[in-house]
C-alpha positions in Angstrom: 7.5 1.8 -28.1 10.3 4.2 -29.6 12.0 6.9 -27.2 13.4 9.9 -28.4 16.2 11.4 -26.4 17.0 15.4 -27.4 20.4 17.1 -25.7 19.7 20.0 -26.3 21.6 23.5 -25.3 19.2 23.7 -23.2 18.7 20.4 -22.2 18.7 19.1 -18.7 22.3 17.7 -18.5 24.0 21.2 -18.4 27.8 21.7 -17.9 26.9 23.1 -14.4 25.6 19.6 -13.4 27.5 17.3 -15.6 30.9 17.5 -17.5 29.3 16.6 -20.6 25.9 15.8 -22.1 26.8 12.5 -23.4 28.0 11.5 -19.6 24.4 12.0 -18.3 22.5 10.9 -20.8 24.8 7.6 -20.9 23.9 7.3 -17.4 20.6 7.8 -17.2 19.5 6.1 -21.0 18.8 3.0 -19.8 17.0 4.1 -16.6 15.0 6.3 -18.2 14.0 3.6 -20.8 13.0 1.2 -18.0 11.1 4.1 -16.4 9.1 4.9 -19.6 8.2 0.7 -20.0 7.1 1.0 -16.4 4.7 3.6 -17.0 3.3 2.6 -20.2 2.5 -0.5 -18.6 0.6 1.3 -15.9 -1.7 3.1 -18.5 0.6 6.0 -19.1 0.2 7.6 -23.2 3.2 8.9 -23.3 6.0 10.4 -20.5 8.6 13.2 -21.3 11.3 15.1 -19.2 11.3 18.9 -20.1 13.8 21.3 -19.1 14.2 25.4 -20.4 10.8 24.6 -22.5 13.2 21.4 -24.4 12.2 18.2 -24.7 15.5 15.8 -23.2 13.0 12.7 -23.3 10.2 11.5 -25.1 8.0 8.3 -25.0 7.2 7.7 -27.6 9.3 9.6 -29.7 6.6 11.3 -32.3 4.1 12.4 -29.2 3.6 16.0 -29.6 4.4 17.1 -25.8 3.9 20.5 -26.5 0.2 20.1 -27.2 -0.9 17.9 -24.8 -1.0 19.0 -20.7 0.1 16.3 -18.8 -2.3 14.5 -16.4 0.9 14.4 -13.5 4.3 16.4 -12.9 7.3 16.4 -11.2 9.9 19.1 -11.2 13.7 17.7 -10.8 15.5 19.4 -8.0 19.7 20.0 -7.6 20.2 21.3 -4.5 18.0 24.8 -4.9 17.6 24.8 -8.9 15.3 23.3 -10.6 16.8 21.7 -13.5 13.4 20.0 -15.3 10.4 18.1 -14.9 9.0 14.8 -15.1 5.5 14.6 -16.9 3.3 12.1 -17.5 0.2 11.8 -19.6 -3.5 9.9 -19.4 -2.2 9.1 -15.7 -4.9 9.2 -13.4 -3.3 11.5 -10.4 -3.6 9.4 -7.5 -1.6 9.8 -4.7 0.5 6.8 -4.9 0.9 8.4 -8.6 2.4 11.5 -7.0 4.6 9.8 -4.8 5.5 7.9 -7.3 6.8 10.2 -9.7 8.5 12.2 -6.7 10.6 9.4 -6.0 11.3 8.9 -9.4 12.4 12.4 -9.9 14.2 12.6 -6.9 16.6 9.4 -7.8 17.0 11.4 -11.6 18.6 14.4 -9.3 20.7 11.8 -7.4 22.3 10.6 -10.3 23.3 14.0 -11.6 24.6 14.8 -8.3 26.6 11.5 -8.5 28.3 13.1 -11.5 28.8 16.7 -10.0 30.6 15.1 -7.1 32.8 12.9 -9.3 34.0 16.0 -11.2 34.5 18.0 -7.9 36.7 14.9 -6.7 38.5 14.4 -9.8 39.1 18.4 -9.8 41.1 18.2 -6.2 43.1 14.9 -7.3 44.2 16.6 -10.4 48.1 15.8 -9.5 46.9 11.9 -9.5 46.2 11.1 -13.4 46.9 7.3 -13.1 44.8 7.5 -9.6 42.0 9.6 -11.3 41.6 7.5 -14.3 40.9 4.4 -11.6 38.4 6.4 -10.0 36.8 7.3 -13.3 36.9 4.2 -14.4 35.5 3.0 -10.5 32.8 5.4 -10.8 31.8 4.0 -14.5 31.5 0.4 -13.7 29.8 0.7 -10.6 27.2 3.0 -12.5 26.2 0.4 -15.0 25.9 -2.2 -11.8 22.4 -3.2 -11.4 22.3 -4.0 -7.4 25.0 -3.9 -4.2 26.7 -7.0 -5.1 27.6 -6.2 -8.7 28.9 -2.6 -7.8 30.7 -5.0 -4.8 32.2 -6.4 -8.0 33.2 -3.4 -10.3 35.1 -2.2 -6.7 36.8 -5.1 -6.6 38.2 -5.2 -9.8 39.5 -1.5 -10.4 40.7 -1.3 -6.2 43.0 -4.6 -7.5 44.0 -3.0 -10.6 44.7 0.7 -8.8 46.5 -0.9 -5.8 48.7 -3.6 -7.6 47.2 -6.1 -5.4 47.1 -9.9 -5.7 43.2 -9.9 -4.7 40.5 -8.0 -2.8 37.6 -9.3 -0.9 34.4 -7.3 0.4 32.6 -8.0 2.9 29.1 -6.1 3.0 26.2 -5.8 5.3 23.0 -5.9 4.4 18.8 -5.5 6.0 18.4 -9.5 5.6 21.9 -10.7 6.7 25.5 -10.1 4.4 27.5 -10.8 1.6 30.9 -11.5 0.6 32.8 -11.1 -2.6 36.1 -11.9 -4.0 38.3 -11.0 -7.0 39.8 -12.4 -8.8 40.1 -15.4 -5.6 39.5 -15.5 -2.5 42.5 -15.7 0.1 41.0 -16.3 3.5 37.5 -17.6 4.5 34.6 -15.0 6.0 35.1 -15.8 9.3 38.1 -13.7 9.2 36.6 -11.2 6.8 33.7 -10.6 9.0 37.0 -10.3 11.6 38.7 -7.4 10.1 34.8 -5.9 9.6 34.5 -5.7 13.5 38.5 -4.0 14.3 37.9 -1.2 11.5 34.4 -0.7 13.2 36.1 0.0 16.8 38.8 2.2 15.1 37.0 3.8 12.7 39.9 3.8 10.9 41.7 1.8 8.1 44.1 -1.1 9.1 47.6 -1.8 7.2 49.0 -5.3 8.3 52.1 -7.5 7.4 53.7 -10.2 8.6 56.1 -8.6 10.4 53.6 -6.3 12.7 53.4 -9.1 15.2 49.4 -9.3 14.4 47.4 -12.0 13.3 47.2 -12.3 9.4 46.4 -15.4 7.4 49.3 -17.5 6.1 49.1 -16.7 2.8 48.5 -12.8 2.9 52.3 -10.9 3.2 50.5 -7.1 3.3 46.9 -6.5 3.5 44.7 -3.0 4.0 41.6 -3.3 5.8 39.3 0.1 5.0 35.8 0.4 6.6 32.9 2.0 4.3 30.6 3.7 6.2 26.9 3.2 5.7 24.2 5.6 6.6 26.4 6.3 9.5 27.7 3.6 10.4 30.3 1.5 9.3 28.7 -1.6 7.1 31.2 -2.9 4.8 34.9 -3.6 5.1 37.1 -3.4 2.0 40.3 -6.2 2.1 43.3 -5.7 -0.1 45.5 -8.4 -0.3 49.3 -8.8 -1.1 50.8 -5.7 -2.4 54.7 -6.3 -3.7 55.7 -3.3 -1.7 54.4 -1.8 1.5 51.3 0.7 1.1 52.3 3.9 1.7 50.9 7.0 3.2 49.0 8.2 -0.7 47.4 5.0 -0.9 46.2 5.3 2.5 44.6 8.8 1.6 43.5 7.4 -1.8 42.2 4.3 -0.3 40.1 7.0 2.1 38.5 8.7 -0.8 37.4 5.6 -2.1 36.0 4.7 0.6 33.8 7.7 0.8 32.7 7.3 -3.1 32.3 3.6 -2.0 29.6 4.3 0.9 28.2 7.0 -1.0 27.3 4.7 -3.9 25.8 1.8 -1.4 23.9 3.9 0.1 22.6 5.5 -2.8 21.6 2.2 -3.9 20.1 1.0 -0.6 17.7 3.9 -0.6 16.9 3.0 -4.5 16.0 -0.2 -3.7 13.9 0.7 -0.3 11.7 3.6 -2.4 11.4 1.4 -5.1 9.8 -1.4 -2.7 7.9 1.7 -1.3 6.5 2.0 -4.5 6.2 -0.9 -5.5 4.1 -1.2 -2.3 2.3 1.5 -2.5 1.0 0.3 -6.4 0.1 -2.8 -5.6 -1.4 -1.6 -2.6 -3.5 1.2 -4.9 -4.3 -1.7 -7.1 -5.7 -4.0 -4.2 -7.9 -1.0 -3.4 -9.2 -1.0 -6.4 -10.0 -4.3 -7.0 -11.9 -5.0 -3.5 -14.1 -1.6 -4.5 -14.8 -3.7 -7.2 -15.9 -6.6 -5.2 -18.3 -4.9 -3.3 -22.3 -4.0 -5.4 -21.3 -1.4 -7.6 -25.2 -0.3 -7.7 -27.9 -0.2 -5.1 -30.9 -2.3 -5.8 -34.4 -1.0 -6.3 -37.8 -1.9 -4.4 -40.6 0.1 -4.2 -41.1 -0.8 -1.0 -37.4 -0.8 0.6 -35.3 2.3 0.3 -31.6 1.3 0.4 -28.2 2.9 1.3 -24.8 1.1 1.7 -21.5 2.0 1.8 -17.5 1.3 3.3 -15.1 3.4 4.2 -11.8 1.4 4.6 -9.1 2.2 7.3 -6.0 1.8 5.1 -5.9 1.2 1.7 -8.2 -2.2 2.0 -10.0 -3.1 4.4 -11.8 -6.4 6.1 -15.5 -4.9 6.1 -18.0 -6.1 3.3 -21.2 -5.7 2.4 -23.4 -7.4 -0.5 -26.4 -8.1 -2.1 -27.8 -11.0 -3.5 -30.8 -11.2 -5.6 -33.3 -13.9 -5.5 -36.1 -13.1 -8.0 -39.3 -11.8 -7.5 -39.2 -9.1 -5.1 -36.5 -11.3 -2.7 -33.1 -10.3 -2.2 -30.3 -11.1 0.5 -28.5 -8.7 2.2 -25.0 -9.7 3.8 -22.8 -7.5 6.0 -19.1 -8.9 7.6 -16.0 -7.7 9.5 -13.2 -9.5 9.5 -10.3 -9.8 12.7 -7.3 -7.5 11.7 -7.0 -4.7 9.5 -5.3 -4.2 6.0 -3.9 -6.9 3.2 -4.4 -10.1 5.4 -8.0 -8.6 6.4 -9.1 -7.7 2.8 -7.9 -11.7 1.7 -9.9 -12.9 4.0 -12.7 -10.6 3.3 -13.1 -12.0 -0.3 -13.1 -15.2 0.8 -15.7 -14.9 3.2 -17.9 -12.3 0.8 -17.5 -15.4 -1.4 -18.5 -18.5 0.3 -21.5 -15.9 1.8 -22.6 -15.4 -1.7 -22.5 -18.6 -2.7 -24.5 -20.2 0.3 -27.5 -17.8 -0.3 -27.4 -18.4 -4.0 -27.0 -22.2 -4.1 -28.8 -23.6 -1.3 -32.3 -25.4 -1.4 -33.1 -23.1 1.5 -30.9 -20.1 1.8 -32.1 -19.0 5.4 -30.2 -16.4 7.1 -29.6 -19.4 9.8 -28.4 -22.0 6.9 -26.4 -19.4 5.0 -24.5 -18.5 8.4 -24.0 -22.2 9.6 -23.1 -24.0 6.2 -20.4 -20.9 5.7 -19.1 -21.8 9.3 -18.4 -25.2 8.4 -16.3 -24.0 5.0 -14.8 -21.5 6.8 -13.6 -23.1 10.5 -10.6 -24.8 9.9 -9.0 -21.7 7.3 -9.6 -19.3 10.2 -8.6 -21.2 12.7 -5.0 -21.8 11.3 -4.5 -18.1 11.2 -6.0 -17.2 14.3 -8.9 -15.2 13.3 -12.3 -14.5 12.6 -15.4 -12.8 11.3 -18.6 -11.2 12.4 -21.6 -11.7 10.1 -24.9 -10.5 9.4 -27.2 -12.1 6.9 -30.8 -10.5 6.2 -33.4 -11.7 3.7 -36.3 -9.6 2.5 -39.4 -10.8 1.0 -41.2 -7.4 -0.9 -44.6 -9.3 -0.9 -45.1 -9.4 2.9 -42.9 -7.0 3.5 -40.9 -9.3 6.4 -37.3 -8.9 6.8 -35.5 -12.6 8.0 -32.1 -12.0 9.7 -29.7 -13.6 11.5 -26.4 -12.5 13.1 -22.6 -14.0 13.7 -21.7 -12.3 16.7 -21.9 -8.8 14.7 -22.7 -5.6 16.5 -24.2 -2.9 15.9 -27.5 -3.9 14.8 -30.3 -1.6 15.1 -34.3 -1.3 14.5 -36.2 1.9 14.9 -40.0 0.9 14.0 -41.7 4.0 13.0 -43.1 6.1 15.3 -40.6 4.2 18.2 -37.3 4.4 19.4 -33.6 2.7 18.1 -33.4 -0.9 19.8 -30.6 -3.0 19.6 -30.7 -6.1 18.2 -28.3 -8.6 20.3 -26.4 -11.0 18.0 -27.7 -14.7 18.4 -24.5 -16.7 17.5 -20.7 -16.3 17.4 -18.4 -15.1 14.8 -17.2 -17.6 12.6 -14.1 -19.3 12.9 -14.9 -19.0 16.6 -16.8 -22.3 17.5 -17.0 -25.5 14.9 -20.5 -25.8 15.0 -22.9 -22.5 15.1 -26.3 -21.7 17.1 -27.5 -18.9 14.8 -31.6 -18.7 14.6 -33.6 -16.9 12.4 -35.6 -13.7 13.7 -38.0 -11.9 12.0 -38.8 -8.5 12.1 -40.9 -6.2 9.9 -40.0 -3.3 7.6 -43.4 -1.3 6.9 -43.5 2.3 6.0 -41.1 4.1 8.1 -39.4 1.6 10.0 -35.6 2.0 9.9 -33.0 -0.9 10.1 -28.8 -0.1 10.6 -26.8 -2.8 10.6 -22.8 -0.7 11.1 -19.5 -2.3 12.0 -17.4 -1.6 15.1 -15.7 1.0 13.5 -18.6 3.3 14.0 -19.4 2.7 17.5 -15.6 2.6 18.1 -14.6 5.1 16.8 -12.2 7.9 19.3 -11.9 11.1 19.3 -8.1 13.4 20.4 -9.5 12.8 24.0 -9.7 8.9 23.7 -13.5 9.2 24.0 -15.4 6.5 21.8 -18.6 7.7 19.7 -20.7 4.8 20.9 -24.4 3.4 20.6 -26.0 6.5 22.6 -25.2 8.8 19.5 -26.0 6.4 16.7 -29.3 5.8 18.7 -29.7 9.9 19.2 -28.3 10.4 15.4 -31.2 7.4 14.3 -33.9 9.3 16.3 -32.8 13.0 15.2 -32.6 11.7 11.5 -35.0 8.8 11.2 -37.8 10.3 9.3 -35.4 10.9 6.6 -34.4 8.7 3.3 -32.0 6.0 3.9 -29.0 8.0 2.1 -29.7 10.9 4.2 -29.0 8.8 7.4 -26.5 6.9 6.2 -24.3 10.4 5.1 -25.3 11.6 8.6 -24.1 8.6 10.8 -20.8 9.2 8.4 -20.5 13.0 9.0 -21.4 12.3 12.6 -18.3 10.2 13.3 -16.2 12.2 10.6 -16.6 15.5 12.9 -16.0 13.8 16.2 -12.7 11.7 15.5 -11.3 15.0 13.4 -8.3 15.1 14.1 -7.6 11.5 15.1 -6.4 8.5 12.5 -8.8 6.2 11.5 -8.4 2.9 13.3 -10.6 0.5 12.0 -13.1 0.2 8.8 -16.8 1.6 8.7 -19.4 -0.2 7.3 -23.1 0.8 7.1 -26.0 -0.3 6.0 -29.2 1.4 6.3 -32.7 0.3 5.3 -36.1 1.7 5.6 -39.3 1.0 4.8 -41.5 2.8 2.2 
């Protein structure tokens, strides 16, 4: 798919932000590029960047942006201007979406800010031309570098070039340990890199060595610099010239300084890149997860003309470990299945579909798909996985016959279960097993209740009962069983959306700490 880039006079790389169109766009081309593939591949029809009403991007190059509203935006921020915006088309605007976008944008300002700040520092060191055509030239290579250790590289090789140095070695910190890196050679092992890393992080300043100091130095180093790069703060990198023919002086000190600076400003640049693109990353896959255990649950409700149904699930975080589903049988005989599983979020929602699945599968394939057989034969698939990862699940398995009207059920240590005959009062219905994964072999027996005009049966997770409000009070049976009586005459959506508004009102203002599940059916 073609791209069209515009620079335009009133384009977004303006003088006041760059010293020349060509600068920005070479910098941010290939970004950009990358950044339109990205999207396209996650369903976008086209994406442009508009600034002053012109068009400075296009994907692809013949879409007619000024026709078409895009479906998401982002405006591109320099301190308090706004120098464009990001735009996107046939984009559904999810949240992740926004914050996508956002971060996208914000990393676009970041670069042109890189730029402004080069021309600033190359404005004050005007007297240096040989030093500022090193730190042009420093800036350029460590702008086409594509993580930490290659802009470790580009460092290397202008700070030997600048400094007249025999080599340089770096030394560099990292969230998942560190990394070293030497040009052209290395002169001294990373033991004694990691050395000079600790002394310029008690001074806080940089070191100059030789020989004749009376220090420490390896063998075959004569005059060495040691110059810490701050990090976020703190100092997280050490940069090691080796072997100068003469003695650095007091301007390469100060020079060596201002890299430095440029040095930890670029790293930590990067570092944040990386961490909001694994945010992102995150945060899509995460979206996409979401969307593909709605998926697994009954995307319609079945229809009896005796049974009126309402289902839903309502996860905590993005996915969840609750389930429900229905199985049909033929002729007027369906199964109804309802699980939570230990934990909350990705490792929850795995195991959720696993368990959903071998449910399924048990009261579709056996010769006599009890609630009692469908519950122990899934215990014995299911023991060993859950007991390597420590965890569980509560079950509930209920089979309805429309002929006589009976509903068979059976429960894996899940709670709350409720039955409200008409005319009566909300009972609970005590589970008559374990969860599984708990126990290797399972005591589940089948009950039988029936479901005749007007009689209600709930089966909800924990997350209802549980569910806290800002003082730390839970909701609790007492109000299910006072929402059930209050509500019962009522169709089964109507209680089910009242149970849900119930605990909405009473936790407002409190997170959500665990999935809610419901299942509500009545009798008609």
């Amino acid at each position: 798919m073609s791209t069209k880039p515009l620079l335009t006079s009133g384009s977004l790389f303006t003088p006041e932000v760059l010293s020349t169109e060509e600068q920005g766009w070479e910098c941010l081309s290939t970004y950009l590029a990358m950044w339109a593939d990205s999207w396209h591949e996650n369903g976008a029809h086209a994406v442009s960047i508009v600034s002053r009403q012109h068009a400075v991007f296009v994907s692809p190059s013949n879409f007619p942006w000024r026709n078409v509203p895009p479906s998401l935006r982002a405006p591109i921020r320099h301190a308090e201007n706004i120098l464009g915006e990001m735009r996107l088309y046939g984009v559904p605007p999810t949240q992740a979406h926004r914050q996508r976008l956002a971060a996208e944008a914000h990393l676009v300002a970041q670069v042109l800010t890189q730029h402004q700040e080069l021309d600033v520092l190359s404005a004050q060191l005007s007297t240096y031309q040989d030093q500022l055509m090193a730190l042009y030239e420093l800036a350029e290579s460590v702008r086409q570098a594509s993580d930490l250790r290659h802009m470790a590289h580009a460092i290397a090789v202008v700070a030997q070039r600048l400094f007249r140095v025999q080599s340089v070695g770096m030394l560099v910190e990292v969230p998942n340990g560190h990394f070293v890196h030497w040009h052209p050679t290395p002169l001294f092992d990373d033991e004694t890199l990691h050395q000079y890393l600790q002394r310029v992080s008690q001074r806080q300043e940089i070191l100059t060595e030789s020989q004749a100091t009376g220090h420490i130095v390896p063998a075959n180093v004569q005059t060495l610099m040691a110059i810490p790069i701050g990090i976020e703060g703190e100092v997280q990198a050490v940069l090691v010239l080796c072997n100068r023919p003469s003695a650095f002086s007091t301007p390469d000190v100060k020079l060596a300084m201002t890299i430095a600076e440029q040095v930890g400003a670029y790293f930590e640049n990067e570092i944040l890149h990386q961490e909001k693109l694994k945010r992102i990353r995150l945060l899509t896959e995460m979206e996409l997860a979401k969307r593909v255990q709605a998926q697994l649950l009954p995307q319609t409700t079945p229809h009896f003309e005796t049974l009126d149904i309402f289902a839903k699930s309502v996860p905590s975080l993005h996915v969840g470990g609750d389930f429900y589903d229905f199985v049909p049988k033929g002729d007027g005989w369906m199964i109804f299945t309802v699980g939570d599983v230990s934990g909350k979020g990705m490792s929850a929602a795995l195991l959720m579909a696993v368990v959903r699945t071998v449910l399924r599968t048990k009261a579709k394939f056996l010769p006599t798909p009890t609630p009692e057989n469908i519950l122990a034969r899934a215990n014995e698939d299911l023991y060993e996985d859950f007991t390597n990862v420590s965890m569980f699940a509560t079950a509930f398995v209920g089979s309805y016959r429309e002929d006589s009207r009976t509903f068979l059920l059976a429960s894996a240590g899940h709670a709350p279960i409720i039955y409200m005959p008409a005319g009566e009062g909300p009972r609970l219905v005590e589970p008559d097993g374990t969860a599984l994964g708990v126990l290797p072999e399972s005591f589940h027996v089948d009950r039988k209740v029936s479901l005749l005009p007007g009689d209600v049966f709930v089966v909800a997770t924990d997350g209802f009962h549980e569910a806290t409000n800002t003082r730390g009070e839970m909701f609790g049976l007492k109000r299910i069983f006072d929402i059930l009586t209050s509500v019962g005459h009522r169709s089964a959506a109507e209680i089910g959306n009242a149970l849900y508004q119930a605990v909405q009102e009473f936790t407002a203002g409190t997170p959500m700490l665990d999935d809610q599940t419901l299942l509500v059916l009545k009798g008609v």
